[in-house]
N, C-alpha and C positions, 0 to 999 in steps of 0.2 A: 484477424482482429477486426469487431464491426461495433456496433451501438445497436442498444436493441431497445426498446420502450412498445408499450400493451396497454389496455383499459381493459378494464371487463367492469359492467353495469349490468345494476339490478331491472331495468325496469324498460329496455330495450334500447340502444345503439341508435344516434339520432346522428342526421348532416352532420350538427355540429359538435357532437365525439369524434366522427371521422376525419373531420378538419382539423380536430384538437389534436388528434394523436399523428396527422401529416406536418402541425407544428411542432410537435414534442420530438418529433422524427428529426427536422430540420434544426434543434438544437444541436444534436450531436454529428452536423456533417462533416467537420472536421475529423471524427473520426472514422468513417465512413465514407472519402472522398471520391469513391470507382463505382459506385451503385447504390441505387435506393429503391426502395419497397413496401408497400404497404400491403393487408389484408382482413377481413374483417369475416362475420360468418352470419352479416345482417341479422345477427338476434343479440348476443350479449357480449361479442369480442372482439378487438379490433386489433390489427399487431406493427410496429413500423419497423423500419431497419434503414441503416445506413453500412456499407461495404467497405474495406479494405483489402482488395484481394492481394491473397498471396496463396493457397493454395485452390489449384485448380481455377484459371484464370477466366472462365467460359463462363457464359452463363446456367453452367449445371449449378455454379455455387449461388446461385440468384437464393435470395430468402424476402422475406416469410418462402419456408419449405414444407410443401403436401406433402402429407402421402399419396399413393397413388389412389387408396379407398375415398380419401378424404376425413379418412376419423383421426388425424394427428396431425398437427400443425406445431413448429418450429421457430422460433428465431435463437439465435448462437451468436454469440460473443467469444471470441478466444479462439485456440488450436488443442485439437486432440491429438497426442504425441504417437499415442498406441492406436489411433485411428485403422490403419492397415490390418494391422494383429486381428482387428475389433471384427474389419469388415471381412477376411477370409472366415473367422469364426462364424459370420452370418450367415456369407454364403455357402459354408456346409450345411447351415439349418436351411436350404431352398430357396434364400433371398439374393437377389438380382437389383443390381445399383444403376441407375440412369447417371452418374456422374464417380467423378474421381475424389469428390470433395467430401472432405472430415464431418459436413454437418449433416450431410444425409446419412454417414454412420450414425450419428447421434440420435435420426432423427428413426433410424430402423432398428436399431439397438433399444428405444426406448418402445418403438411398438412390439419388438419379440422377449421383452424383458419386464418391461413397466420401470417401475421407480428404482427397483435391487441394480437397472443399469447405470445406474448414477457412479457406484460403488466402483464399476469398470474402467472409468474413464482417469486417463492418466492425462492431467492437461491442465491449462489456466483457462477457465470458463466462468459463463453463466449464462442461462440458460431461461429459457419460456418454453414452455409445452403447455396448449391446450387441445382438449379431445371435445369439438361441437358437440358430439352428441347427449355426453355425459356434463357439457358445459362445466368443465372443471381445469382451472389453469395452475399449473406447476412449476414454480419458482426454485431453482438452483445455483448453488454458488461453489466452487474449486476448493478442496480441501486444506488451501494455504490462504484464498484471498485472493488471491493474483488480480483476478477481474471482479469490476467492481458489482452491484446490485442492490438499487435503492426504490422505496415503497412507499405508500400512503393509501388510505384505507378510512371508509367509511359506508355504512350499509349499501348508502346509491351506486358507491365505487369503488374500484380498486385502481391502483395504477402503478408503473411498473416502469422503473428505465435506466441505464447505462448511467445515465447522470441524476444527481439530485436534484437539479433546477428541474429538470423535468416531471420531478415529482412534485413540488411546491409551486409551480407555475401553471398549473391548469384552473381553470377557472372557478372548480367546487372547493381548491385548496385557501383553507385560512391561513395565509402565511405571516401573520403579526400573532400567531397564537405560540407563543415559543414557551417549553420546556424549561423552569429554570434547574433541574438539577441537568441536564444536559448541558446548558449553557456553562454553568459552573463545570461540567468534565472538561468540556472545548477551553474553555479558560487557562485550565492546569496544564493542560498535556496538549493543548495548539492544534488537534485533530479531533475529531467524533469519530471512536472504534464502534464497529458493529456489534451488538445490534441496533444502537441509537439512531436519534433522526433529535436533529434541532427544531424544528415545528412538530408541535401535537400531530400524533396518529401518522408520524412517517417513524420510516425506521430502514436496517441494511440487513438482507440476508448475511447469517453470518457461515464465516467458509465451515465447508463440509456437508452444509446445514441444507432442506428443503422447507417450502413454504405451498403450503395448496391452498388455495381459494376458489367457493365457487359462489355467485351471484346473491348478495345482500347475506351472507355470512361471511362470521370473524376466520380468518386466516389460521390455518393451525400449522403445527413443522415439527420437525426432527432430527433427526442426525443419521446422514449416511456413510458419511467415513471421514475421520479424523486424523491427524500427522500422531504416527506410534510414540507410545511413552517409552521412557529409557524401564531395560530390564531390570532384574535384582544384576547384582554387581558378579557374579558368578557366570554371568551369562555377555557381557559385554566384551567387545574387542579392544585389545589393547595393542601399544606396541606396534610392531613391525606390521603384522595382523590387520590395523585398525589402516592406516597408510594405504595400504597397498588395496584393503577394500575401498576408501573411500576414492583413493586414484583413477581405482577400475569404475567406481558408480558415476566420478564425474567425466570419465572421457565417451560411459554411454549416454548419459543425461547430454552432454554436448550434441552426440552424434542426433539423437532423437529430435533434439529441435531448431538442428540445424535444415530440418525437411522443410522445404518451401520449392514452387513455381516462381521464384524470386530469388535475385541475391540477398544473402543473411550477411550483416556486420556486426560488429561486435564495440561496446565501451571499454576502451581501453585506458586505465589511471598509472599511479606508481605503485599500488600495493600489492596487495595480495592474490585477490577474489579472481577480478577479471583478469589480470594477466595469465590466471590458470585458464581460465574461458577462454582465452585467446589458445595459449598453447593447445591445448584440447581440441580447438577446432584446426588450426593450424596442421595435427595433425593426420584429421578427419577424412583434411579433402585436398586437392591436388591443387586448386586453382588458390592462388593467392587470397590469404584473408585481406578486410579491410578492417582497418580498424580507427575509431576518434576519439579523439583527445581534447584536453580543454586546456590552455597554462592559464596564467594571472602575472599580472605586472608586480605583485606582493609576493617577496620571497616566503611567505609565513604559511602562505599557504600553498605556494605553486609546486607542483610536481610532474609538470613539464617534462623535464629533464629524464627522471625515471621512467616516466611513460614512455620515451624516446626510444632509452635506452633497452627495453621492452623491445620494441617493435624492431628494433635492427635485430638483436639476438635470436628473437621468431622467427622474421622473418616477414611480416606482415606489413601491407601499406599503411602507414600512418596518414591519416588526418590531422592536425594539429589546428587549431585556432587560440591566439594568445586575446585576453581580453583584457579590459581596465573595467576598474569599478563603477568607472560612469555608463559604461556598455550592459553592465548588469541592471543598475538602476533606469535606465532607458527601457527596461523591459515592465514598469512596473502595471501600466496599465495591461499589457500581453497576458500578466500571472495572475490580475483578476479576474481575466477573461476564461482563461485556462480549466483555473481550480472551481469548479462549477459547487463546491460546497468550502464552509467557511476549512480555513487548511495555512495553519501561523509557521510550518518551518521554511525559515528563508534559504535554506539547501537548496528552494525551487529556482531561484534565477540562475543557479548554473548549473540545474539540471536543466531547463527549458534551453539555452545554450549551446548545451553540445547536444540535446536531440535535434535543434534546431542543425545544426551543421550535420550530423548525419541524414537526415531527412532529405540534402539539398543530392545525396548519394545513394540509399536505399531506401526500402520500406520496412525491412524488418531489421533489431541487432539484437544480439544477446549481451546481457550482463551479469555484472558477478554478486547481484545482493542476494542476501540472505547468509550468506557464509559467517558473519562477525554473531548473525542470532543461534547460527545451530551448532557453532561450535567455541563459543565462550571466544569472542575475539575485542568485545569492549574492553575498553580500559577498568570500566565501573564493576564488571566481574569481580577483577583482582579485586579492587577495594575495598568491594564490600566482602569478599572472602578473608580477606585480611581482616577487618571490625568484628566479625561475627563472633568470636570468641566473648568479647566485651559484653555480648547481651547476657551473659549467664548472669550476670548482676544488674540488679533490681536498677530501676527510673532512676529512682534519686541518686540513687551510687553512684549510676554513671556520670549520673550531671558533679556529682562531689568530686569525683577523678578529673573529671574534665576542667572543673575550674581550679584546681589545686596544680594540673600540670600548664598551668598556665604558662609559668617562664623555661620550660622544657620541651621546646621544640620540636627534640627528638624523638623524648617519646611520646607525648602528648596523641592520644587516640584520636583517629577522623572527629570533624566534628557532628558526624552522623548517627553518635552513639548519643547526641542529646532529644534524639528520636523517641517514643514511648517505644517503637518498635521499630525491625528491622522491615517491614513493609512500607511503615510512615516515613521513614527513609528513602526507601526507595519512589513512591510515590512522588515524594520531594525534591529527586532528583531528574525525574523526566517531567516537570510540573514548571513551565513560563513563569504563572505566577502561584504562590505558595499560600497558606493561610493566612498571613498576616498584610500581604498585598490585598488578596483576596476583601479581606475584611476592611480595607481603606477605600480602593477604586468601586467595590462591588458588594455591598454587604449581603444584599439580599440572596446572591448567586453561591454559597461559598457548601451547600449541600451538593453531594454527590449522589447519584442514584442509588436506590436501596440494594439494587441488582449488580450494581457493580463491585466485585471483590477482588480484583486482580491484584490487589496490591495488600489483602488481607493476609497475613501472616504473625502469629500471636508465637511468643514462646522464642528457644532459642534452635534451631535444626541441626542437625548433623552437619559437618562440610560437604558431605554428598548431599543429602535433602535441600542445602541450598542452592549448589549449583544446579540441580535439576528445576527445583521452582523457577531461579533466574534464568532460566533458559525458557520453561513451558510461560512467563509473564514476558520474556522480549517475544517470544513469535507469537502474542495475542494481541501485544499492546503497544511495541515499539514497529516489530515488519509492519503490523498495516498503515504505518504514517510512511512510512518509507516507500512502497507499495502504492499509496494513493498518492506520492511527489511523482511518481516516473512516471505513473498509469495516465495522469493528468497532462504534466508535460509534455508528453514522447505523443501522446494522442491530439495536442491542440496542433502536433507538426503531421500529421497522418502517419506517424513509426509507429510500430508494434514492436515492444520490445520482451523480451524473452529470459528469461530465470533460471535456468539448469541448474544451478545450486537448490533451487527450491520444488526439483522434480522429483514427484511422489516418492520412488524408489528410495534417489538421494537423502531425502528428509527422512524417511521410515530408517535407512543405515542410521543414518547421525544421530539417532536414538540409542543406538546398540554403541557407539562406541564410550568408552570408560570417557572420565575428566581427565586421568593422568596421562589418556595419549593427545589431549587436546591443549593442556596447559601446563605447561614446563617451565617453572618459578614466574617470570613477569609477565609472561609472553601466553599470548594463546594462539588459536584456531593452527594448530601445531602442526594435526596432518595435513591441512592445506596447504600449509609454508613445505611441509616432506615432500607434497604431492606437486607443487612446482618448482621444487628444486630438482625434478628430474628431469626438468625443461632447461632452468637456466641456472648459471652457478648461484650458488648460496650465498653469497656474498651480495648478489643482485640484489637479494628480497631485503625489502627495511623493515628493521623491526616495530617503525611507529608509521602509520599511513598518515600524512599530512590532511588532505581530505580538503576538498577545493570552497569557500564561501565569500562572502561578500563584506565586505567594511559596516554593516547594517547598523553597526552602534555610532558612527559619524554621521550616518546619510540621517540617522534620528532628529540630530544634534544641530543638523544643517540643509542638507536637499531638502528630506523628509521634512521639517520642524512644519512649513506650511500647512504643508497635508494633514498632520499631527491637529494642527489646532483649530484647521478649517472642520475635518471631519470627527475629530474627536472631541473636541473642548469645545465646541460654537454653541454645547443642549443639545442638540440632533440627532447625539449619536446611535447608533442602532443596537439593541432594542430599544424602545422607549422607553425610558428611566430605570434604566438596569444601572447607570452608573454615576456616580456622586462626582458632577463636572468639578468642584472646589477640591476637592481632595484629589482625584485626577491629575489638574492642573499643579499643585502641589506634588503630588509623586513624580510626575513627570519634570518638573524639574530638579528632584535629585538626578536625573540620568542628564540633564541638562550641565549642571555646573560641575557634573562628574563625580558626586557623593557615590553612587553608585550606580554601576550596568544592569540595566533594565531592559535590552534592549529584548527579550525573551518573548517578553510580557506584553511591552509594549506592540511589538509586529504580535501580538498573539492579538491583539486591540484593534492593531490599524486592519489587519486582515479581515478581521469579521466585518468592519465598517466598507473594506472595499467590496466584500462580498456581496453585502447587503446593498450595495449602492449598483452594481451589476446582477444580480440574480433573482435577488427578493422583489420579484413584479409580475404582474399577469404576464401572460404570452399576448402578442400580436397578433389575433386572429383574422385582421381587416383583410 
């Protein structure tokens, strides 16, 4: 796991590009705490790195990485899992490795292969290759997302980094030039999914995706490989069938990245995910796992207890650290420092938390996300699989039903059928603030990008067409906020943390198996709950995960109110005049006298304004 940032210019490589891009370098040392590096090819490129070693501790994994000709150049972010597989494959083709390390596969693999080696790699990456001579540099990004990879782009330049401060922080970036339908997506859904960028002319490779650029031309890209779609239904695994493959995919996905020069730990909660990741590894390897946990002083949300009880039955050391709420809100300046792009889910303070306490013990852990996206484990599944009947009738019908079962509790349908659609619904429901907040705080903002359709969906689908759409919209639009909490977090502590749920393999099965082996009346991700109850009795696994947060709607109301009025309400706020302070000031005291929870919205508000008060600045070149 390292930081990787590039330039490439139109019109030749000056001192002060080389300066810029050893400061764009030193933004991301935190992630990169064991080695730095820079390289350049005095005509149009220039490349920086910062290290986290874990595999191959020597200086063979040193990067920016030659070739030995010198026509390919390197820098890598991530681990290749299939790395070995990759490199025995090479060296039957004649080629001889100066080191033990994953990125010299990549970096040999892409000169006996070219781009088609993208396709081979099994891993959370992204990636820089340029070739001097053909002056042409190549942008890739992990068929899930995993790692991150953010751009900006104008004939004079290109630029390229780990983080997106360091793409709006260089000195040709206009960073008061902001996007407002961008702005308006950050608004609703508290993250920017790929391919956006909140300043004009940046933007994020998106996973799977390549991007080439060579010197004062526009960037062009494509698609190298993608997470498989579910099959016709004839063709998927059910049953006993489905269990027992996906057991077997996740005890090799374990094994695969548990490979490190390092000890590997593991996040261990009360539910489901990672307790399998635990057992899995647990029974991998011979030496005792380690594993960390988080409690809370709030029974509402602590699971303490479960995670405990976890780690006696494995087998595995526990780490425990119990925290109060004022220990989370003490981190707040830490989380703006951290999330290097604006990023509103307050999940981060106790994800920053326990990476922080593993970090004081390893550099690398695995965790269990992705599992609630590829096998139907939200709650919001069921929900909306229950409603969807309701849309075979027309708008107004619905809304006629709706208010007619007014004093009928029982049966009275969600109230998400007063949706035009079951998209606008769903939209609505991963969305801080909604269109009618929207249109109060933020008039100007309340368009979405014409490109963006993830939440298009017109008509009424089948129960299987829906569960497969809710499934391909969480792993495009809900993993990557999830994904950009831990990537950020776990990197501002120097961990690298690791995914096995979301290895290639494992994702491509989770496609093939049916909905009936994953959701069994209320309850989903069904084979996972089969797949670790062959670790620990049944009884262990809870049917509902608690899921660890912070009191964020008091600290509003009271710690926060300052910060709230000093940074939001005083004019100032950032952007300039994107928001209507009178109205503002008004909505936010409904969440004030307790009319209603805002607090969504509000951290979707305060967030961008910390962001903008720590990132949105030139770099420090003196």
């Amino acid at each position: 796991m390292c930081g990787i940032t590039g330039m490439l210019v139109r019109d030749g490589l000056s001192d002060l590009d080389r300066a810029e891009v050893r400061a764009l370098a030193e933004l991301m040392a935190r992630r990169g705490p064991d080695d730095a590096g820079t390289w350049d090819d005095g005509a149009a490129c220039a490349f920086g790195f910062r290290r986290l070693s874990l595999i191959d501790l020597s200086e063979g994994g040193h990067q920016p990485m030659v070739s030995a000709d010198g026509r390919h150049v390197v820098v890598f972010n991530g681990e290749l899992y299939n790395f070995r597989e990759l490199r025995r494959e090479l060296e039957g083709r004649g080629r001889t490795f100066r080191s033990s390390s994953d990125t010299e596969v990549v970096l040999q693999a892409l000169e006996e292969w070219g781009r088609p080696a993208l396709a081979r790699f099994n891993g959370m990456f992204a990636i820089g290759w340029y070739r001097p001579v053909e002056r042409t540099l190549l942008l890739a990004r992990d068929p899930v997302g995993i790692k991150p990879l953010s751009w900006w782009w104008t004939p004079e330049a290109f630029v390229f980094g780990s983080q997106y401060d360091q793409v709006i922080r260089h000195r040709r970036c206009e960073r008061e030039r902001i996007d407002p339908e961008v702005l308006g997506l950050y608004l609703r859904l508290g993250f920017i999914p790929a391919p956006y960028g909140l300043v004009e002319r940046t933007g994020q490779v998106e996973p799977g995706h390549w991007l080439e650029v060579r010197p004062g031309e526009a960037p062009t890209g494509g698609v190298f490989r993608q997470v498989a779609e579910a099959p016709d239904p004839a063709e998927r695994l059910t049953g006993r069938a489905a269990t027992d493959a996906v057991a077997e995919a996740v005890e090799a996905a374990v094994s695969r990245q548990m490979v490190a020069d390092v000890p590997v730990g593991v996040f261990l909660s009360g539910g489901v995910d990672s307790p399998l990741v635990a057992a899995s590894m647990a029974q991998a390897q011979p030496e005792r796992v380690t594993a960390f946990s988080i409690g809370t002083d709030d029974p509402r949300s602590d699971e303490s207890e479960a995670a405990t009880a976890y780690a006696r039955i494995l087998g595995v050391e526990q780490h425990l650290r119990t925290i109060r709420g004022a220990d989370a809100l003490a981190l707040l300046d830490d989380v703006a420092t951290a999330y290097t792009e604006p990023f509103g889910d307050y999940s981060s303070f106790p994800t920053m938390l326990v990476s922080q306490l593993a970090s004081e013990h390893v550099k690398a852990v695995l965790s269990g996300d992705g599992g609630d996206e590829l096998f139907w484990g939200y709650p919001r599944f069921l929900r909306l699989r229950r409603t969807r009947p309701w849309f075979h009738l027309p708008w107004r019908a619905r809304q006629g039903v709706y208010g007619a079962t007014r004093y009928l509790p029982g049966r009275r349908p969600a109230r998400g059928v007063m949706f035009p659609s079951i998209g606008d619904w769903y939209l609505n429901a991963h969305s801080g603030l909604g269109d009618d907040d929207l249109d109060v705080v933020a008039p100007g903002f309340t368009d979405l990008p014409g490109s963006f359709d993830l939440f298009t969906l017109r008509g009424t689908p089948t129960d299987d067409e829906l569960l497969q759409w809710m499934r391909r919209n969480e792993l495009a639009c809900h993993l990557p906020m999830i994904l950009q909490k831990v990537d950020r977090a776990s990197m501002y502590h120097g961990l690298e943390v690791r995914v096995p749920l979301l290895d290639l393999e494992l994702a491509d099965l989770a496609a093939r198996v049916d909905p009936s082996a994953a959701i069994h009346g209320e309850v989903g991700k069904v084979v996972l709950r089969d797949a670790l109850a062959r670790h620990v009795p049944p009884e262990q696994i809870p049917m509902a995960k608690k899921g660890f947060t912070v009191p964020l709607d008091d600290w509003l109301r009271g710690d926060l109110r300052p910060v709230v009025e000093d940074r939001l309400l005083s004019g100032h706020a950032f952007p300039a005049g994107a928001f209507d302070v009178e109205h503002l000031r008004s909505w936010y005291q409904l969440h004030l006298d307790g009319t209603r929870n805002l607090t969504r919205g509000l951290w979707n508000l305060l967030a961008l304004q910390l962001w903008a008060d720590q990132h949105a600045r030139p770099l420090d070149l003196a």
